[in-house]
N, C-alpha and C positions, 0 to 999 in steps of 0.2 A: 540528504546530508547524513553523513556518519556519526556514529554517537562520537567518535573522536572530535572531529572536525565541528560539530555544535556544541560540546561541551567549551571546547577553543575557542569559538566565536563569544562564546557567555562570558568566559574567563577576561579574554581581553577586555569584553564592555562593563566587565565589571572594574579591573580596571583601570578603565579609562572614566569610571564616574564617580569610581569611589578612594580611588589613590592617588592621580595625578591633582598635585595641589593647584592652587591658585599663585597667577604673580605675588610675587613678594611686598611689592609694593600696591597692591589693588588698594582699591576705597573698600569701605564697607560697604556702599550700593551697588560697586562689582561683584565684589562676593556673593551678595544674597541674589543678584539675577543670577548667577554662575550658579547656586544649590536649587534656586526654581529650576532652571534650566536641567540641570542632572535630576531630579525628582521627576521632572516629568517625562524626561528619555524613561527612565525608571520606570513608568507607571505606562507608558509605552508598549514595554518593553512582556511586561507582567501580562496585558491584556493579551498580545498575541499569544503567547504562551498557554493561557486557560484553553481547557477544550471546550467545542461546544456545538450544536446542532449537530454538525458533518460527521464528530466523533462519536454520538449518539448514532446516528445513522449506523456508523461503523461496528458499534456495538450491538446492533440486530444479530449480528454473524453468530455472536458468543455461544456455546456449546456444544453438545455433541453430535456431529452428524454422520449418516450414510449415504453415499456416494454413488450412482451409478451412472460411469463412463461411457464414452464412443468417443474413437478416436477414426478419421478417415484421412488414409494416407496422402490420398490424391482425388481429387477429385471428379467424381462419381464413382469412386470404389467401393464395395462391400467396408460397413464401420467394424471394428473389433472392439468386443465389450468388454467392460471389467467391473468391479464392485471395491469400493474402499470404503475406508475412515477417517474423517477429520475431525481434530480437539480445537474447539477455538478459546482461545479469551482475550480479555483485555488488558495491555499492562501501562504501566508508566503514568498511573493516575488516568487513566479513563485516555489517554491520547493515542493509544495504537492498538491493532489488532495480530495475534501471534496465530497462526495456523499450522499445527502439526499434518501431517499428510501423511496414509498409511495404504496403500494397494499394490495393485501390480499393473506392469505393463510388456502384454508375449510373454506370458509364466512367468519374469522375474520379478523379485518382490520392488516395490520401487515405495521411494520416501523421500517426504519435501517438506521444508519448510518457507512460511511464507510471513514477511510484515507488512500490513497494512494500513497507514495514515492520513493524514488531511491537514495539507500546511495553509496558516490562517493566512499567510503574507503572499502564499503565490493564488492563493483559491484553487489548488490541483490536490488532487488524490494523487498519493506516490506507493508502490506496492515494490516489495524485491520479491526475489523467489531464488532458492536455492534446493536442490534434489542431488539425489545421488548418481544418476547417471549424467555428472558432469564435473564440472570444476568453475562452471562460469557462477556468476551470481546476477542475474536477471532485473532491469530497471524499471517502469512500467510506470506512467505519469496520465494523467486525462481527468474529467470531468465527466459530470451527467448529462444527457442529451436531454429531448422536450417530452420524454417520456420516462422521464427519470430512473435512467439505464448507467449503472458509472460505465463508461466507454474510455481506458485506457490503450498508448499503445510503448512498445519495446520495440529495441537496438538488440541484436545478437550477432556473431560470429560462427557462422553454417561450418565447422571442423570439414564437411565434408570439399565445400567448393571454396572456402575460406572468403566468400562473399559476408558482407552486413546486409541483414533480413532485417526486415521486420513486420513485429507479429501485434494483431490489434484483440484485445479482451474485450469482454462484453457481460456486464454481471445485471443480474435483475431478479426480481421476487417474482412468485408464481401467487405463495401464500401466506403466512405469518410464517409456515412451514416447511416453505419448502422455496429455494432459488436456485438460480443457475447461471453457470460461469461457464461462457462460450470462449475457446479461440478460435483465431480468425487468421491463414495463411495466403499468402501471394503465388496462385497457380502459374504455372508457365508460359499460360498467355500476358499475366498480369493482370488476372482476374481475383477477385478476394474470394477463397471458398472457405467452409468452416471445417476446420481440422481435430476440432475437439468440441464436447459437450459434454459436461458434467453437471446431474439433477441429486442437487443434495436435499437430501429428507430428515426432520431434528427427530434422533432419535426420541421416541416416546412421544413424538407429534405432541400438540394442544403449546406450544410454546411450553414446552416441560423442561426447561430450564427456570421457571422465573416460579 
């Protein structure tokens, strides 16, 4: 959801709990089920909104990390390496996670940013991703599997064949220090191969952020 479009959603419920009156004629025992009734949409309303567990989770990411990529075009090709830097933090009160993204990719410099959340009401992680060698802005929705791996997948638009792709992520910890964020492409058999690997390292190791 966009911050347009959920601030919209807030504004209307708000409202609809706190502005639209009561019949003109109600009893008084209408009214007070009518304010139970709105208090507790209210309090509803408040609970999902808090973060919590998932967004901790989320918050492992936080800090500075370096980066070392393979990216394989097709499957079973020779991988081509790279080296970057990602800033993470947390914003919006502990509820989302912000990723700066600094490398390259084939000698040009390449730069991304990335949101990543956890909606209380659908139970999915939702991630976008935007970079400069594009113009789209990337959707990415999934859960953890039984080895508690978040396993996202994304919709895109191939510019080259103008087909919809789609591409499956694969994130998980190694060490307090160190994770990694796989993607995952549909070969031309219609086989799943892995097209990308990124092993991020917190700089200064030991959880040197805390």
């Amino acid at each position: 959801m966009s911050r347009f479009t959920s601030y919209a959603v807030f504004a209307l419920f708000a409202v609809a709990v706190f502005v639209t009156p009561p019949p003109l004629f109600a009893d008084h025992h209408e009214g007070k089920a009518t304010d139970e009734s709105q208090e507790a949409a209210m309090q509803e309303w408040m609970k999902y909104a808090q973060p919590g567990d998932m967004h901790k989770s989320i918050a492992k990411f936080e800090g500075t990390w370096e980066a070392s990529t393979m990216m394989w075009m097709e499957p079973g090709a020779d991988p081509m390496s790279s080296v970057a830097s990602s800033k993470n933090e947390m914003m919006l009160g502990g509820r989302y996670l912000r990723q700066s993204f600094k490398g390259n990719i084939m000698g040009m410099a390449f730069e991304g940013v990335g949101i990543t959340g956890y909606d209380n009401y659908s139970k999915m992680f939702t991630s976008l991703w935007m970079d400069n060698t594009s113009t789209m802005i990337m959707v990415f929705e999934g859960t953890t599997n039984e080895e508690g791996q978040v396993v996202m997948t994304g919709k895109y638009k191939d510019p080259r064949s103008g087909e919809t792709k789609t591409s499956k992520s694969l994130s998980y910890w190694r060490d307090d220090d160190t994770h990694v964020f796989e993607m995952w492409e549909k070969a031309p058999d219609g086989t799943q191969f892995k097209h990308m690997e990124m092993v991020y390292t917190r700089s200064g190791g030991d959880q040197a952020k805390k």
